[in-house]
C-alpha positions, 0 to 999 in steps of 0.5 A: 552018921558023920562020926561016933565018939566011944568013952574009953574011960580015964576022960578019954574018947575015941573018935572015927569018921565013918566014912574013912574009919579013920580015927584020932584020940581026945584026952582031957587037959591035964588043968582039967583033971586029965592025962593032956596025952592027946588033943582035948575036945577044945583042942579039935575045935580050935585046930579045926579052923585052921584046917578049915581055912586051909581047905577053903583056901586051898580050893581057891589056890587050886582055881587061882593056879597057885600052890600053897602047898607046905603053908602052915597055921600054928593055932594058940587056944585059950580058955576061960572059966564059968563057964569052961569055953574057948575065950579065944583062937589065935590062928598064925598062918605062913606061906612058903611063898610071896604071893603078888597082892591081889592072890593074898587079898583073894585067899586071905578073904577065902580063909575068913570065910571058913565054916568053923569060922562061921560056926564058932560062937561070936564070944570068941576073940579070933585073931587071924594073921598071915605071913608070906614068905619074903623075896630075896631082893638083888641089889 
C-alpha cells in the first residue's frame, strides 16, 4: 500500500504515506462547498507536477553537475464544470541561476518527461514556462 486517506468529516481527508507516516491534509475548495482551509484534491494533483518535474530535473541536474537547488514552480490551477475537472495547469518554473543553453535544453526536456505529466488526461491545457535567472553584464 502507498498511502491511506481517512475521511475526517467536514469534506476533509487526512492523507499518510505509509512508508514515512508522513502526512498532509485535503479540504474541499470553498467554491465547492468547503472550508478551502488546505490544498484540495485537485490542488495536489496540480502541485504534484510541478514537484515531479522538479524530481526529475533534479536527478539530471545532479548527472549534468548542475545545482538547481532554491528553483521554484508557482502552479496556477484552473477548473471546469460538467463534469468538475482541472481544465488546466499552469507550471511557472524559475531557476536561481542561468544555465548555458545545452543544460536548459537537457532539464527542460527532462521536466516534460515527468510521470504525472504522463498520467494527466490529455483534455488538460498545461502550459509549462521556464525562466532562468539573468547575468549581470559588465560594460
Amino acid at each position: 500500500m502507498t498511502s491511506k486517506v481517512t475521511y475526517l468529516g467536514e469534506l476533509r481527508t487526512k492523507c499518510e504515506h505509509v512508508q514515512s507516516k508522513s502526512s498532509f491534509i485535503t479540504d474541499a475548495p470553498i467554491d465547492n462547498q468547503g472550508k478551502g482551509e488546505a490544498f484540495s484534491p485537485t490542488d495536489t494533483v496540480a502541485t504534484a507536477l510541478g514537484s515531479c518535474m522538479f524530481t526529475i530535473m533534479g536527478i539530471k541536474a545532479r548527472e549534468l553537475g548542475i545545482n538547481i537547488e532554491g528553483a521554484t514552480a508557482g502552479i496556477t490551477k484552473s477548473m471546469a464544470a460538467d463534469p468538475r475537472r482541472i481544465a488546466g495547469i499552469e507550471v511557472v518554473l524559475t531557476f536561481p541561476a542561468s544555465y548555458d543553453g545545452k543544460h536548459r535544453k537537457i532539464l527542460e526536456r527532462a521536466a516534460k518527461t515527468c510521470p504525472v505529466l504522463y498520467s494527466l488526461h490529455p483534455d488538460i491545457v498545461l502550459d509549462i514556462s521556464f525562466h532562468y535567472k539573468h547575468e549581470k553584464k559588465d560594460f
